[in-house]
ChimeraX commands (.cxc) that place a marker at each C-alpha (Angstrom):
marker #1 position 6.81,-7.61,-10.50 radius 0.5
marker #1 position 7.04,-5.90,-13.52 radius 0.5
marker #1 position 8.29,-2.88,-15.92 radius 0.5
marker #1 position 6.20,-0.05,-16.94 radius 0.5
marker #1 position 3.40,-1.46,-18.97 radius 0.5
marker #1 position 1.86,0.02,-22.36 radius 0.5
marker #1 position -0.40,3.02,-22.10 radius 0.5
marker #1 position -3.66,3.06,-20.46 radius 0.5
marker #1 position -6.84,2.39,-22.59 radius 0.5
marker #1 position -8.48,5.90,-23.29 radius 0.5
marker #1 position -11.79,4.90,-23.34 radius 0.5
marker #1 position -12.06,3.35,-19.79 radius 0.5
marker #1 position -13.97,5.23,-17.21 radius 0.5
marker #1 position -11.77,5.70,-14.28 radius 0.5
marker #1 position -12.34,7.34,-11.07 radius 0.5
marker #1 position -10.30,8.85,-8.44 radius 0.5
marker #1 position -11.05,8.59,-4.05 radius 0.5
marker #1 position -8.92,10.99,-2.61 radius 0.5
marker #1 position -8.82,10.49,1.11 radius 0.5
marker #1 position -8.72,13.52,2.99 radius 0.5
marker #1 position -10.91,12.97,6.26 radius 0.5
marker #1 position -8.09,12.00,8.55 radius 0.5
marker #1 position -7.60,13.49,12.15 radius 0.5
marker #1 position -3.74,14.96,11.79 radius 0.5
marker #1 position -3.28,14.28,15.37 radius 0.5
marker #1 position 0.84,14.21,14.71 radius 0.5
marker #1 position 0.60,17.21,13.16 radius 0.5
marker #1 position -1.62,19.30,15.53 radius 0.5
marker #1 position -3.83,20.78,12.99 radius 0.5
marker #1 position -5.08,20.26,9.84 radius 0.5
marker #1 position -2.25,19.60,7.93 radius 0.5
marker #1 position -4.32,19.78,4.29 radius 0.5
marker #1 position -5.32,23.29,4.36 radius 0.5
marker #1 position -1.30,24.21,4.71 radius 0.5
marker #1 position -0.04,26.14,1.85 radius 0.5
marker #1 position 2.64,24.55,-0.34 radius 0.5
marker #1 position 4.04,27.09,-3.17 radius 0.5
marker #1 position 0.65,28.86,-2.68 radius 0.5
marker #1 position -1.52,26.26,-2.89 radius 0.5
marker #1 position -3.14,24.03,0.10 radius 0.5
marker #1 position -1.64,20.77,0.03 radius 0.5
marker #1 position -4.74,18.67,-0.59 radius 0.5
marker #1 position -5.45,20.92,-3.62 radius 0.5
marker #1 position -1.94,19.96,-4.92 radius 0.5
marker #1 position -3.08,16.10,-4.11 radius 0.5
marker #1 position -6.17,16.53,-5.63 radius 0.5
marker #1 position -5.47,18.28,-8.58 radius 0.5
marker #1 position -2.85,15.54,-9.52 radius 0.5
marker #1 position -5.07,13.07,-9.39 radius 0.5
marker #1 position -8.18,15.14,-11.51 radius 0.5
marker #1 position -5.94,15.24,-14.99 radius 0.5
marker #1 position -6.15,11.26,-14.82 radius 0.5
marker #1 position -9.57,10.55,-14.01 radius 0.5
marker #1 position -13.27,11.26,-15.45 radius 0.5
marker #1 position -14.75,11.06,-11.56 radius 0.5
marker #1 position -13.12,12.62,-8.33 radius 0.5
marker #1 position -14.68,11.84,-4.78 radius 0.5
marker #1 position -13.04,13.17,-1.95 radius 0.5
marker #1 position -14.17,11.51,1.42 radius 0.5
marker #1 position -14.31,14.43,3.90 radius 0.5
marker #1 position -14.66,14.22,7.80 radius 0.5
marker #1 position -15.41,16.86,10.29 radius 0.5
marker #1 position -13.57,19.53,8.25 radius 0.5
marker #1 position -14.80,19.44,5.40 radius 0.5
marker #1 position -16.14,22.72,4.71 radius 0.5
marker #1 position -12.35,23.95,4.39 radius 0.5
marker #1 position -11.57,21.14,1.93 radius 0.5
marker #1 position -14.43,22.13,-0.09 radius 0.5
marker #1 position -13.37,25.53,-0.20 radius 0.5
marker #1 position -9.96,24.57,-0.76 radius 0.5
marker #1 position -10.65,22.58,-3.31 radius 0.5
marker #1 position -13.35,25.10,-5.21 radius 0.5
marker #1 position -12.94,24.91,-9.01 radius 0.5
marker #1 position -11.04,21.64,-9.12 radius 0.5
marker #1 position -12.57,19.47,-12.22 radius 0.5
marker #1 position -11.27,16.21,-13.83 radius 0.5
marker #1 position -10.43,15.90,-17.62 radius 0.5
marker #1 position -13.78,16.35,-19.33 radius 0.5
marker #1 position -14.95,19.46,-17.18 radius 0.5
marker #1 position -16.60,17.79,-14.24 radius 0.5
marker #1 position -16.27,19.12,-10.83 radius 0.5
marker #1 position -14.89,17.28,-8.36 radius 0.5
marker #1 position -17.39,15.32,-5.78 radius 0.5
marker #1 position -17.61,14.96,-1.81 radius 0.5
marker #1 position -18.56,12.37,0.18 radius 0.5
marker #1 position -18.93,12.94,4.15 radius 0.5
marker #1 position -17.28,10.05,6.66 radius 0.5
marker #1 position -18.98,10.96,9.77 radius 0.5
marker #1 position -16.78,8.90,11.68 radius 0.5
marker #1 position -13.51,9.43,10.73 radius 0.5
marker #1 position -12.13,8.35,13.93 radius 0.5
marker #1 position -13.17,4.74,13.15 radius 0.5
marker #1 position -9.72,4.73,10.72 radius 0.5
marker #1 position -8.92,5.28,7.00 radius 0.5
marker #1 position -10.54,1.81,6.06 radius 0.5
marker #1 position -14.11,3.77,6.51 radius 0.5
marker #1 position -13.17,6.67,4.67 radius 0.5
marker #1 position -12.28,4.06,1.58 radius 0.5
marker #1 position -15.32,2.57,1.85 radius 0.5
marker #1 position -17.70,6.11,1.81 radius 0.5
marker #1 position -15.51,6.63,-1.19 radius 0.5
marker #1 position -15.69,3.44,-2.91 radius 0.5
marker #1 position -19.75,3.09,-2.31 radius 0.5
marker #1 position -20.46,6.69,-4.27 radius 0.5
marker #1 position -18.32,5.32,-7.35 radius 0.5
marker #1 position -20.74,5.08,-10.48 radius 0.5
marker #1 position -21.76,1.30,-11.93 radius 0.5
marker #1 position -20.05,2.81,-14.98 radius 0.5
marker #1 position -16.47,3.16,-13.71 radius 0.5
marker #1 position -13.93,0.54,-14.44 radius 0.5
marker #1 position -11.08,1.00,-11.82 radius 0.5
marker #1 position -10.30,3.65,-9.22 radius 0.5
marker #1 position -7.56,4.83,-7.41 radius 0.5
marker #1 position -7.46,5.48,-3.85 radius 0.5
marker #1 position -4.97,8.58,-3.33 radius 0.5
marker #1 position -3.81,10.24,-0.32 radius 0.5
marker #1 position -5.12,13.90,0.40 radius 0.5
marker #1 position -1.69,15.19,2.14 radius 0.5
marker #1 position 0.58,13.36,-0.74 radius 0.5
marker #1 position 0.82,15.95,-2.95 radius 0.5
marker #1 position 3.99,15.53,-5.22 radius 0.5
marker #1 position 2.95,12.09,-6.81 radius 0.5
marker #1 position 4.18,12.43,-10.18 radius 0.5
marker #1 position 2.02,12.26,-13.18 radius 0.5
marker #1 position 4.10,9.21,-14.33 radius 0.5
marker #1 position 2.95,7.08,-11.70 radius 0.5
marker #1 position -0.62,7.55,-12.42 radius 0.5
marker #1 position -0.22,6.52,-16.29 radius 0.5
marker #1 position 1.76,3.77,-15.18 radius 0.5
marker #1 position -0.62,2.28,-12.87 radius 0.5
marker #1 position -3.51,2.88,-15.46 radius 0.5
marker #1 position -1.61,1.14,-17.74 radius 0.5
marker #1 position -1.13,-2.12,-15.60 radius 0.5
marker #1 position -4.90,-3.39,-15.42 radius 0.5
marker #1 position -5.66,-6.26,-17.39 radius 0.5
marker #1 position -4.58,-9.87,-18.04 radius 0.5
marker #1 position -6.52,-10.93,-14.34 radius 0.5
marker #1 position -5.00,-8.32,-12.70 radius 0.5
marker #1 position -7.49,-6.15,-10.64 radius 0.5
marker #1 position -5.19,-4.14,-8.45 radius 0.5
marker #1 position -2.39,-2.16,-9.21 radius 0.5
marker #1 position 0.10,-0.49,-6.86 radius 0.5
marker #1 position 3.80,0.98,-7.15 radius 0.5
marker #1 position 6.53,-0.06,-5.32 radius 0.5
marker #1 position 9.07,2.72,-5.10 radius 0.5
marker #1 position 12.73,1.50,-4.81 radius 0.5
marker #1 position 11.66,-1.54,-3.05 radius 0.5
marker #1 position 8.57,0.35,-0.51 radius 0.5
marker #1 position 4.90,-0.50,-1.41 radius 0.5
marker #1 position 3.00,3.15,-1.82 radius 0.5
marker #1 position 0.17,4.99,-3.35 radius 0.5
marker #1 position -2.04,5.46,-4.69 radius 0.5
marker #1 position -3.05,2.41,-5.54 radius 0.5
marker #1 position -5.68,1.41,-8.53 radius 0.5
marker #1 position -8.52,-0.91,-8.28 radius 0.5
marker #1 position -10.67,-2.79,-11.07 radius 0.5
marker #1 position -14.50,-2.62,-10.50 radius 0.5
marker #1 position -14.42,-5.82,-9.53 radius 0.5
marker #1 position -12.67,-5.46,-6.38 radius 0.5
marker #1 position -15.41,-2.44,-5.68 radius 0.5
marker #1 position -17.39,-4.91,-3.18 radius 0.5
marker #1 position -14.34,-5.34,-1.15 radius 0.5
marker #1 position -13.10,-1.86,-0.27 radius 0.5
marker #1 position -17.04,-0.82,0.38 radius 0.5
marker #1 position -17.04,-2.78,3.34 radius 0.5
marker #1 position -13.57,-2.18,4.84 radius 0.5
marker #1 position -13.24,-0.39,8.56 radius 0.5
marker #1 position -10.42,-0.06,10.84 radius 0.5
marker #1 position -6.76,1.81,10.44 radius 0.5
marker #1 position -5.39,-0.32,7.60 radius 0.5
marker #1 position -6.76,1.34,4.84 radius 0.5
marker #1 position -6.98,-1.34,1.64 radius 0.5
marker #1 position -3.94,-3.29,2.74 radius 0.5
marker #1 position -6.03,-6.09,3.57 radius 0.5
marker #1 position -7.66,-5.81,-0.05 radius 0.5
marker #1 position -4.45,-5.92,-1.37 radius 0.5
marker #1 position -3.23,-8.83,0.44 radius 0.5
marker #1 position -5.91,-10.90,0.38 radius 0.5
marker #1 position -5.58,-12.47,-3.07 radius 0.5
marker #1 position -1.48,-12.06,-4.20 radius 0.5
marker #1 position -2.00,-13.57,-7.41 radius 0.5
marker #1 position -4.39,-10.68,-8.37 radius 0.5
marker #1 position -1.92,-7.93,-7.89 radius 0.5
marker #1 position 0.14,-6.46,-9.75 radius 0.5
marker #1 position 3.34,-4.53,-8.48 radius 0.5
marker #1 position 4.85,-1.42,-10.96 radius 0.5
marker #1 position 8.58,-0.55,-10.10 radius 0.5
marker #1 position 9.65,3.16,-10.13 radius 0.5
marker #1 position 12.73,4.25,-8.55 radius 0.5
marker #1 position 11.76,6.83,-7.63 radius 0.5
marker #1 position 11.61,8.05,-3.63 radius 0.5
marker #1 position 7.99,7.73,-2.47 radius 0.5
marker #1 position 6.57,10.49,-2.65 radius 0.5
marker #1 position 5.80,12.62,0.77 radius 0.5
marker #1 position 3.22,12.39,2.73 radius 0.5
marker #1 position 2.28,15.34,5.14 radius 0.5
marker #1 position 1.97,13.83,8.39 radius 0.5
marker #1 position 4.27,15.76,11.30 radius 0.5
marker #1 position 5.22,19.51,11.30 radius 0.5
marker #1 position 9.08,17.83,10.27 radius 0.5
marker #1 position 7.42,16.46,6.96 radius 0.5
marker #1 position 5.45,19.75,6.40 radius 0.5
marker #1 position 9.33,21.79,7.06 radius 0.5
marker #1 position 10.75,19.43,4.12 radius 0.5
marker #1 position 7.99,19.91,1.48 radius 0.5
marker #1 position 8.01,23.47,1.74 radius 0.5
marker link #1:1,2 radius 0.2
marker link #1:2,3 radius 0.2
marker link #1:3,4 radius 0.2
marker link #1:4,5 radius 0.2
marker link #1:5,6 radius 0.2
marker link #1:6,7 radius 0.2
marker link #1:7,8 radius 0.2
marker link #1:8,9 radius 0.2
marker link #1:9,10 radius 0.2
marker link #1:10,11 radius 0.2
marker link #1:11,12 radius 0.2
marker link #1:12,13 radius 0.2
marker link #1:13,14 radius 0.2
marker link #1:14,15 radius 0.2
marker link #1:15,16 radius 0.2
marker link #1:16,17 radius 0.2
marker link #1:17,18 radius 0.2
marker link #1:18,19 radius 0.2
marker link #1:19,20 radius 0.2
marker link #1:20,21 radius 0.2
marker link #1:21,22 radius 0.2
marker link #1:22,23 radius 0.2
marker link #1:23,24 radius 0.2
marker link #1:24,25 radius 0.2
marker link #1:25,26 radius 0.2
marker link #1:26,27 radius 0.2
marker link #1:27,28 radius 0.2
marker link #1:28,29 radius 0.2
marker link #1:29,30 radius 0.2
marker link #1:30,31 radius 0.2
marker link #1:31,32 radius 0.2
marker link #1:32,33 radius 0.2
marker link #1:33,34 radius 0.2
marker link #1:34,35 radius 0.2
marker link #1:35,36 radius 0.2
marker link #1:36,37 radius 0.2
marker link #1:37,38 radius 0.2
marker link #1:38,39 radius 0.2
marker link #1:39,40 radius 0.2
marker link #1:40,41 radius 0.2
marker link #1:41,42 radius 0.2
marker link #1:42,43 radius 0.2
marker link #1:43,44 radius 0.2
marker link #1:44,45 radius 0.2
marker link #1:45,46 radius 0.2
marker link #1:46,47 radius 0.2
marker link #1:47,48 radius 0.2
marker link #1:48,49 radius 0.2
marker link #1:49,50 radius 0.2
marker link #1:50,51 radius 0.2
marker link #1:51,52 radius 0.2
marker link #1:52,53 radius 0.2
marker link #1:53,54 radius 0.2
marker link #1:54,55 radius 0.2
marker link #1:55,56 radius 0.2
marker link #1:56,57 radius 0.2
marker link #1:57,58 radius 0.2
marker link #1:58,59 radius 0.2
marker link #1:59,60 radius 0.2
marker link #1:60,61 radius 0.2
marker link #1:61,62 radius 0.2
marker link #1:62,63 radius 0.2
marker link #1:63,64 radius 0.2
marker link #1:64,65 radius 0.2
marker link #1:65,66 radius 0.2
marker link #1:66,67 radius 0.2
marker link #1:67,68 radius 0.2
marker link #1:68,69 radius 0.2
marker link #1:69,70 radius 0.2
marker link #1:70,71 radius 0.2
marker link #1:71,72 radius 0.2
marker link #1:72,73 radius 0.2
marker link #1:73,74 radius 0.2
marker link #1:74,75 radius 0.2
marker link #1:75,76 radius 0.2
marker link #1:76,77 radius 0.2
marker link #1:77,78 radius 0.2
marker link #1:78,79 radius 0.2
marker link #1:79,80 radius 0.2
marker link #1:80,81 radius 0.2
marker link #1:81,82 radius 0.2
marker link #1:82,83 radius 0.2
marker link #1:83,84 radius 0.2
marker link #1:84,85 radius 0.2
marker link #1:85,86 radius 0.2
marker link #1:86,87 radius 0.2
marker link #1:87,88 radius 0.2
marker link #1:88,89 radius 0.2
marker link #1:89,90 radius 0.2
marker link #1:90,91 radius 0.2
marker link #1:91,92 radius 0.2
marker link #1:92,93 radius 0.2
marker link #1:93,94 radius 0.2
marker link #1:94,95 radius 0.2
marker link #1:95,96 radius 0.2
marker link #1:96,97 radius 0.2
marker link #1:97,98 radius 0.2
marker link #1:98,99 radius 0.2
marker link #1:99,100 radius 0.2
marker link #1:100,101 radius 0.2
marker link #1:101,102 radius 0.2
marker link #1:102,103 radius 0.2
marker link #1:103,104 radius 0.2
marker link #1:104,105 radius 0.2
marker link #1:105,106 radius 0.2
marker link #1:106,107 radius 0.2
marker link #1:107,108 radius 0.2
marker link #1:108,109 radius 0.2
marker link #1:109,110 radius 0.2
marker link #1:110,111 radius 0.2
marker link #1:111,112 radius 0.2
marker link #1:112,113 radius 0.2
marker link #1:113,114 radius 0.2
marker link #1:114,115 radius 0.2
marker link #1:115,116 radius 0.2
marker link #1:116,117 radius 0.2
marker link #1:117,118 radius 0.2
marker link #1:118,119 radius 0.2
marker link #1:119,120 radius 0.2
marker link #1:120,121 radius 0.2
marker link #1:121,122 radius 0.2
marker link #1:122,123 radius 0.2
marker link #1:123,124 radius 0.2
marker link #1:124,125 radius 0.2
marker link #1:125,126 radius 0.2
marker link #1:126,127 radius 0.2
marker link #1:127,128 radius 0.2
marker link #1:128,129 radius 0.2
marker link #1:129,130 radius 0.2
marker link #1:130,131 radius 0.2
marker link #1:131,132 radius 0.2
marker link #1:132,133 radius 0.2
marker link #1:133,134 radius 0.2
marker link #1:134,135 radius 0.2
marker link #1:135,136 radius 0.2
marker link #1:136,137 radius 0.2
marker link #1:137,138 radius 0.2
marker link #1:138,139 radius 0.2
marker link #1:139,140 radius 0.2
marker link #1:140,141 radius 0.2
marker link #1:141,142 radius 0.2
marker link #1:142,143 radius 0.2
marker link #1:143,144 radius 0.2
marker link #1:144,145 radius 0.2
marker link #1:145,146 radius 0.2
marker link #1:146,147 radius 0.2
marker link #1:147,148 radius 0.2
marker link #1:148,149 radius 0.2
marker link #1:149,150 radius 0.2
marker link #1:150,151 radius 0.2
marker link #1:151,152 radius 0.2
marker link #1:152,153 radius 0.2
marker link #1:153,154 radius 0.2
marker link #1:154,155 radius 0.2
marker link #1:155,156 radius 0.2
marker link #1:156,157 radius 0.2
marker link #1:157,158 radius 0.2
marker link #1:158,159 radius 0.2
marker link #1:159,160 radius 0.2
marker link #1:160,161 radius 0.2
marker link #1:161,162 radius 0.2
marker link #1:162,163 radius 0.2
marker link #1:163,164 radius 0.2
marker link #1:164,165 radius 0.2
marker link #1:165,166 radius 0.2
marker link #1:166,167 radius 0.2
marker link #1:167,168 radius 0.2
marker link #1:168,169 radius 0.2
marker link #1:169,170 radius 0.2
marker link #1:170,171 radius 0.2
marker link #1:171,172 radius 0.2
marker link #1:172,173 radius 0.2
marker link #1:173,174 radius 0.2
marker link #1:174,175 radius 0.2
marker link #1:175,176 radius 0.2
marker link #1:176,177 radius 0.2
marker link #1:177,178 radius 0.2
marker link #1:178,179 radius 0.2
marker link #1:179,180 radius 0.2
marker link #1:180,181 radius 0.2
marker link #1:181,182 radius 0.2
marker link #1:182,183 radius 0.2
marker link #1:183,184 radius 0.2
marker link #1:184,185 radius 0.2
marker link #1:185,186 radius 0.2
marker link #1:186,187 radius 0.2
marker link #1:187,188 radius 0.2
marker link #1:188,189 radius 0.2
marker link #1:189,190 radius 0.2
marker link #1:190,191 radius 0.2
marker link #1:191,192 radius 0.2
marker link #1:192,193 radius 0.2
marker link #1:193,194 radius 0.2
marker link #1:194,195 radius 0.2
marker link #1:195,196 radius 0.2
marker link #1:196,197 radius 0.2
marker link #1:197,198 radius 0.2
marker link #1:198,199 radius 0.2
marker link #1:199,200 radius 0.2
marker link #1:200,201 radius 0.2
marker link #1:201,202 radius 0.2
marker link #1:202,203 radius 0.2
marker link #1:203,204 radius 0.2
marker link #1:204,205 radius 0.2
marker link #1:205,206 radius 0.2
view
């Protein structure tokens, strides 16, 4: 593992997959268009990410005509709007949605996080952080908060191949795991930061 690295080159292209397709069966309805401080709670996610990143694609599934709308105006640093992508089978688990994310990422991008659409209070800290741990034959980055692997986590390009084929529920874990050596694990202690999954998550955000 190791401390918090130096800062992140400015002049590599990064991009940013926020993954907000998902079903919210635990929480009954669709827990990214609920407002947080006056905002929907995948804008908050999204937003977070856009100040960090020269590309945002956000995978959308069978509701994604309210994410767009929620979502209207976002842009990353440089002035570019943010991007959608359409899963059309969400159901098949968040591994797909990664991969319709990870195949619309330009030839011209050097890493990319994958972010969660209903995590909303990642710090900006953890993003800089993360940026600033690529290099030395490391290709993935993640954070480890007070001893719990999280997200996002940040991929080089040349992992790319990998996450456009995943499938099933396990999102990039088995990216991540595959190669250990590759890896490379920042340590914040810091509380992960919430995700929005049951009504009981929702009642402690807000």
């Amino acid at each position: 593992m190791s401390s918090h690295s130096d800062p992140p080159d400015r002049e590599l292209r990064v991009a940013g997959i926020v993954l907000a397709a998902g079903l919210a069966r635990r929480m009954g309805r669709q827990k990214l268009l609920l407002d947080v401080r006056g905002k929907p709670v995948v804008r908050w996610s999204a937003e977070r990410l856009a100040a960090h990143v020269d590309d945002l694609i956000v995978v959308v599934g069978h509701d994604g005509d309210a994410v767009r709308a929620a979502l209207h105006g976002v842009e990353v640093r440089g002035g570019r709007a943010v991007r959608f992508v359409t899963n059309p089978r969400p159901e098949d688990g968040q591994g797909t949605s990664i991969a319709c994310g990870a195949r619309a990422v330009g030839d011209d991008v050097a890493a990319a996080f994958v972010a969660l659409g209903d995590q909303p209070g990642v710090p900006d800290s953890v993003f800089t952080v993360l940026l600033g741990g690529l290099g030395a034959g490391l290709s993935i980055v993640t954070p480890v908060y007070r001893g719990i692997q999280g997200t996002p986590v940040l991929f080089a390009a040349e992992v790319f191949p990998e996450l456009r084929v995943l499938s099933g529920d396990t999102g990039a874990r088995p990216v991540v795991m595959a190669q250990p050596g590759r890896v490379r694990r920042e340590v914040f202690d810091l509380a992960m930061p919430e995700d929005v999954d049951t009504p009981e998550d929702y009642a402690r955000l807000v």
